[in-house]
N, C-alpha and C positions, 0 to 999 in steps of 0.2 A: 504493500500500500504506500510506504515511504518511498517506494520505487519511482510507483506512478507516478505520485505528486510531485518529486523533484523533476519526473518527463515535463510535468504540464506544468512547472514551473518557468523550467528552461526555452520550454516551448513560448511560453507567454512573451519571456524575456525578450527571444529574438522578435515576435510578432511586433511584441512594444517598439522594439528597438527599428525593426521595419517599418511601420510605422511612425517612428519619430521620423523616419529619413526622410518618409512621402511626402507629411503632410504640407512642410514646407513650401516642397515643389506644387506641389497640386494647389497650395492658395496663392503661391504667385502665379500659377499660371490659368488657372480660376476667377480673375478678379472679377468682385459681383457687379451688374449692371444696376446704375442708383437711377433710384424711379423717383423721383422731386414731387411732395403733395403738400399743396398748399390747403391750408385750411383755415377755419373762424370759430375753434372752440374754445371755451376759458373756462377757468375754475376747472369744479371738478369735472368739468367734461374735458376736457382739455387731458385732464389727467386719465381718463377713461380712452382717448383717440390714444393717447401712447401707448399705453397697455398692450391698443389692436397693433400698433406698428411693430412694437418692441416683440411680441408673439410673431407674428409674420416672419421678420429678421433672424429671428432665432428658430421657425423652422422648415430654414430650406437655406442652399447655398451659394443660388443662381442670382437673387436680388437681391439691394438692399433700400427700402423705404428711407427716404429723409425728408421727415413731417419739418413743414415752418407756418407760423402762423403768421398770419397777414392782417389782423384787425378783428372786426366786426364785419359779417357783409355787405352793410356797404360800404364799405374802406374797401376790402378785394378786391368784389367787381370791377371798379375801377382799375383797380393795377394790372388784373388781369387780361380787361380793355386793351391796355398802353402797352402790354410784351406780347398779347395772342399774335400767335404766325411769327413771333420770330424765335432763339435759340436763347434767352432770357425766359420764355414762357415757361411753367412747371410741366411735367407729367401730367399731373393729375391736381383738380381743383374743385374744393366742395365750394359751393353756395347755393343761396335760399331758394324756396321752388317760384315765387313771384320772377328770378331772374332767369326763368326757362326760355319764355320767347325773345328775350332781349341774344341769350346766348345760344338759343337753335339757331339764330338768321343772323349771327356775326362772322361767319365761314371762318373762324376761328378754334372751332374743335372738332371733332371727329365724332359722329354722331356715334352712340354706342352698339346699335342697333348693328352697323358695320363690323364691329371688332365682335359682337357675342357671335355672327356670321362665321366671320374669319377665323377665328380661335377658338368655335364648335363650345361657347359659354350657354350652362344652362340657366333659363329664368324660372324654368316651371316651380319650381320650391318658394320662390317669391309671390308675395301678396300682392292679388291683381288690382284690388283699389289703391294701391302703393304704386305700381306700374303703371294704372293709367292716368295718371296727373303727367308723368312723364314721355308719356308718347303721345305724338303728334304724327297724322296720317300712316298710320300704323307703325311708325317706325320710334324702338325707346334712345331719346338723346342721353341719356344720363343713367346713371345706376344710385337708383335709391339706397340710399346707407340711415342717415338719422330720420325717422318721421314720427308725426304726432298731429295729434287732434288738440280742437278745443273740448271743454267736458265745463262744466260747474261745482266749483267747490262749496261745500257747507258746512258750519262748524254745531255739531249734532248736539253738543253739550248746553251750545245756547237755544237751539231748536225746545231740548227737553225743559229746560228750566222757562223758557216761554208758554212750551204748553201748545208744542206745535208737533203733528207727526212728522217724521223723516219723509224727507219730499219724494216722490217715485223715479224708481228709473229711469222714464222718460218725462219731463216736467212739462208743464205749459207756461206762458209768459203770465196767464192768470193765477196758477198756483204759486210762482216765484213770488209774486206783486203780494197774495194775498199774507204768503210767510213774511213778506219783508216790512208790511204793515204790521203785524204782531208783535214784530221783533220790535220794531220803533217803539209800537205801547210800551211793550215790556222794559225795556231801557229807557225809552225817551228820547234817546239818538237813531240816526238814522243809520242800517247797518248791512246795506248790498249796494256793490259795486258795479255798473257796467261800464269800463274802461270806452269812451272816446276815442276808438282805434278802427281803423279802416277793415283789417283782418277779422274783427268780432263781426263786423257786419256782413262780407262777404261769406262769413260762414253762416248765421243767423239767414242767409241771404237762399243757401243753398240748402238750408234747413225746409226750408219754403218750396222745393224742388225749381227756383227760380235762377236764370242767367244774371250773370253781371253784365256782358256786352252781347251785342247781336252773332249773329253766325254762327250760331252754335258754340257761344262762350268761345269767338275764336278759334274754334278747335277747325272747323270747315273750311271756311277762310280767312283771311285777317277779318279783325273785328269793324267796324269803321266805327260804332257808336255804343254809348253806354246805354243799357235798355233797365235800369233800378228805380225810374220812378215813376213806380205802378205801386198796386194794391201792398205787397210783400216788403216792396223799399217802406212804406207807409204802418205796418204792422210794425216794425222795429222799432223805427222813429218815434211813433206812438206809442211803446210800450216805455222808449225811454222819460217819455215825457213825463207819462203818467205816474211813475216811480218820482221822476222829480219834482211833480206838483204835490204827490205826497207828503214829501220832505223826510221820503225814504232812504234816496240815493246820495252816495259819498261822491264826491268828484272829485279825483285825481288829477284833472285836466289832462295835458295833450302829450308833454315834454317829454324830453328823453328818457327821464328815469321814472315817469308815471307808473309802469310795469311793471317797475323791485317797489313802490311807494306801495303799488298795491298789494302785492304778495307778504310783503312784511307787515302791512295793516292786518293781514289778512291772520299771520302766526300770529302774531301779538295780540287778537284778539279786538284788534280797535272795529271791523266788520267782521260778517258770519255770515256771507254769500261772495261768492265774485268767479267770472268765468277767464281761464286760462289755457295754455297750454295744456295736456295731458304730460307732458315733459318736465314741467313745474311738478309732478307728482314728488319726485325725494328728495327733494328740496322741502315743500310743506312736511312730507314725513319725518324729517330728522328734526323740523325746526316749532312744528306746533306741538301745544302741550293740553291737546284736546281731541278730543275722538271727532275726525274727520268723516264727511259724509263726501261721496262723489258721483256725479250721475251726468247724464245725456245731455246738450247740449239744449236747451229748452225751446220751441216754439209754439205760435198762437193755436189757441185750443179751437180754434175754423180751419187747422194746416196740421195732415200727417206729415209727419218728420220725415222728411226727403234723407237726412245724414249727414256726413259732414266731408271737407273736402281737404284733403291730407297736407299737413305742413312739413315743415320742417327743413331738411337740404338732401341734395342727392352730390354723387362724384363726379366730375365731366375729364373726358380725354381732351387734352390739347391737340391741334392738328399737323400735322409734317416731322411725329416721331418717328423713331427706327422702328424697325420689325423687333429687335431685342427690347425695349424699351414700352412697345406697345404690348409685348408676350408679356413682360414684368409688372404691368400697370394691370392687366386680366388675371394676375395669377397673385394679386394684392388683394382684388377687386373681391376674386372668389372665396378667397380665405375671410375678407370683413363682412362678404353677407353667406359666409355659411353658419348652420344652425349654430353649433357651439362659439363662433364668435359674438355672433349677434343677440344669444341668450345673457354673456357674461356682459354683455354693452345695455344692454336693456336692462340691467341689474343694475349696475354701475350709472347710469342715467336718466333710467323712467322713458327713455324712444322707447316705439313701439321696438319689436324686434322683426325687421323686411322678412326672415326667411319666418314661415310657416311651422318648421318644424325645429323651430328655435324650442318654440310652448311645450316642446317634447323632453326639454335639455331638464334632468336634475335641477339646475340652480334655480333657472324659471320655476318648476313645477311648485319646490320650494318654497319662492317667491311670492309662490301668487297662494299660497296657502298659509304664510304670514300674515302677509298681505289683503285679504279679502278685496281692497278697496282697489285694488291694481286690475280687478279683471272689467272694472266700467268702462274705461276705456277702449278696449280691446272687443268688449260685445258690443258697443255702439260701431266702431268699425266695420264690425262685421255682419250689423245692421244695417250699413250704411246699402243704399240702391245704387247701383251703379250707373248712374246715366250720366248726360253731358252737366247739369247740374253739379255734382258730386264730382264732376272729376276736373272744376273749376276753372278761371277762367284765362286765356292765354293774351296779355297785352304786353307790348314793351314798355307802357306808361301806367306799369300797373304801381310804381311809388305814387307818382301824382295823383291816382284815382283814390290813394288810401290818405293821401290828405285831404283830397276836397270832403271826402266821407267822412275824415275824422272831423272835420272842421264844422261840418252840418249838424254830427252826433253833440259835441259840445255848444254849439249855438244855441240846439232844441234844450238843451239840460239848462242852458239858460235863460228857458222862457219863448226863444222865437218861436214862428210857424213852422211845424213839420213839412206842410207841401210847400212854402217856399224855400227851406232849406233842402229839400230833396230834391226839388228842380233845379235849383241852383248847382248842387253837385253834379247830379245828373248833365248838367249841360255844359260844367266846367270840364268835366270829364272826357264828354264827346268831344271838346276843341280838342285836349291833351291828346285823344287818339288819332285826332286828325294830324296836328303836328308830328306826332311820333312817326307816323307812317309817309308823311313827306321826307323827313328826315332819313327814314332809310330805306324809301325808297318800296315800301311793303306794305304796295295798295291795292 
């Protein structure tokens, strides 16, 4: 037996020792091909995208990922603008899904659609109302990695001690109103939110099974005009009215930091309603100190819930890489939306998780059995109808459309007419699409 062992000792020895000689040689003459990804995550997300790069990196020894962050999205876009098409431009670049038509029609990237073709990439594991915000005439420009819904948060502890029941799964704008008026008795203050933001309305918007521009939301042809003020643009407006003739609603106004004003109001307990990201989910988790309620995104009780229209950002290819380069960008691409990456990102984050059979992964399963409050999310998704509605809408002036909206939401809260602020938007809107589409030419 000591025989043996000094065999498979000696044996080892030389293997090591062979070994030691190779690997040298093999990684100088192996060197990995760097795949450049620009991104816009911070905090702990930020810390969550290295995780996926750092795993990737470490397993395989053809590429090597080198993540930089570039801003916020709208800081990227632009940079990305000023290097697309030339040898300064990244690999690969996440941004928001509002900047999809800006970036299908700048002949600046490589549609994806092209490269799942070429390098035989599967999507069928991916979530189809997650893929169709991203294709345009059947072809997908981008590969969805982080998404997310709006949903409604509520704080249950102050529901009980008011003497109100926990609102249902799917709410209406009348039950919201009627909880928010109780809550007010019961305190004295006014204690739900609805944020003055262009994005609440377009979804609130699509809740309605209603388009934001003509053409089929864009999607058919370019859009030329904004089609929002009708009956459904006019439910919204009126619902926020009504909460603020109450002197139910909190108003955060418009600013930049409105959105963390309200989510910290929201832990701290100063309100006990307000609608957000579904991505906000562990962020609320870690930071309130009250048993949270979460549900459907609420619309008027004369309108089934059409569903909601997917956020978040997808990963775009730059245009005029190598064949090595664009092989190492698909083989990054596949590793962050396979199941077990995108379960342990969906942990880490509160994104939905793209692949389907992430919900399969241990951590998820997990997760959501801690969790209870993590699966509203994901059932309203997957509630959601798939139509042109739902699958939102495609402008390159879709920033300016979310101000003239925010700007009408905050008017009505303070007092003005609904139908003259909606026509108003509505008609500032349709110049912005007209000019956009002079501008590039894509009429």
């Amino acid at each position: 037996m000591i025989k043996k062992m000094s065999q498979y000792i000696t044996l080892a020895t030389v293997l090591g020792a062979t070994a030691a000689s190779v690997v040298p040689i093999e990684a100088a003459t192996h060197k990995r091909q760097e795949i450049v990804f620009w991104h816009s995550m911070t905090g702990q997300n930020e810390k969550a995208i290295q995780r996926v790069v750092h795993n990737f990196n470490n397993s395989q020894q053809k590429y090597r990922v080198v993540s930089e962050f570039q801003g916020q999205y709208v800081e990227a876009l632009p940079k990305f603008l000023s290097v697309g098409g030339t040898k300064k431009a990244p690999d690969l670049f996440q941004s928001n899904e509002i900047s999809t038509k800006q970036l299908a029609t700048s002949g600046m990237i490589e549609p994806m659609q092209t490269l799942i073709n070429k390098y035989h990439f599967q999507t069928k594991g991916l979530q189809k109302n997650i893929l169709n915000y991203y294709t345009v005439d059947h072809k997908l420009y981008s590969m969805p990695f982080n998404s997310s819904a709006p949903v409604l948060y509520y704080n249950k502890d102050a529901f009980k001690a008011a003497g109100i029941d926990n609102l249902p799964e799917n709410p209406t704008f009348e039950q919201v109103t009627a909880a928010a008026k109780q809550l007010k008795a019961k305190s004295g203050q006014a204690r739900l939110s609805i944020l003055p933001y262009g994005w609440l309305f377009e979804e609130l918007l699509a809740n309605q099974n209603q388009n934001l521009v003509n053409h089929g939301n864009g999607r058919k042809i370019t859009a030329t005009k904004a089609t929002f003020n009708n009956q459904a643009g006019e439910n919204i407006l009126n619902w926020v009215k009504t909460n603020a003739d109450n002197k139910a609603l909190v108003d955060y106004g418009t600013g930049a930091n409105a959105g963390d004003s309200e989510l910290s109001g929201f832990t701290s307990g100063q309100i006990d309603m307000f609608m957000n990201s579904s991505a906000s989910l562990g962020s609320i988790k870690k930071d309130a100190k009250f048993n949270v309620g979460v549900t459907y995104l609420p619309h008027p009780q004369s309108q089934k819930s059409n569903g909601v229209v997917i956020g978040g950002a997808s990963i775009w290819q730059a245009k005029g890489k190598s064949f090595k380069a664009q092989k190492g960008s698909m083989a990054f691409l596949e590793f962050a939306t396979s199941a077990k990456t995108q379960a342990q990102w969906s942990v880490d984050t509160g994104y939905f998780a793209v692949n389907k059979k992430a919900y399969q992964e241990p951590i998820l399963k997990d997760a959501f059995k801690t969790s209870p409050m993590l699966a509203a999310p994901l059932n309203q998704l997957q509630a959601t109808k798939l139509n042109i509605a739902s699958s939102g809408a495609l402008i390159t002036s879709m920033s300016k459309e979310r101000i003239n909206v925010q700007n009408a939401m905050e008017n009505v809260t303070n007092g003005k007419s609904v139908k003259d602020e909606l026509k108003k938007a509505n008609s500032q809107t349709t110049r912005d699409i007209k000019t956009a589409n002079e501008q590039t030419g894509d009429q």
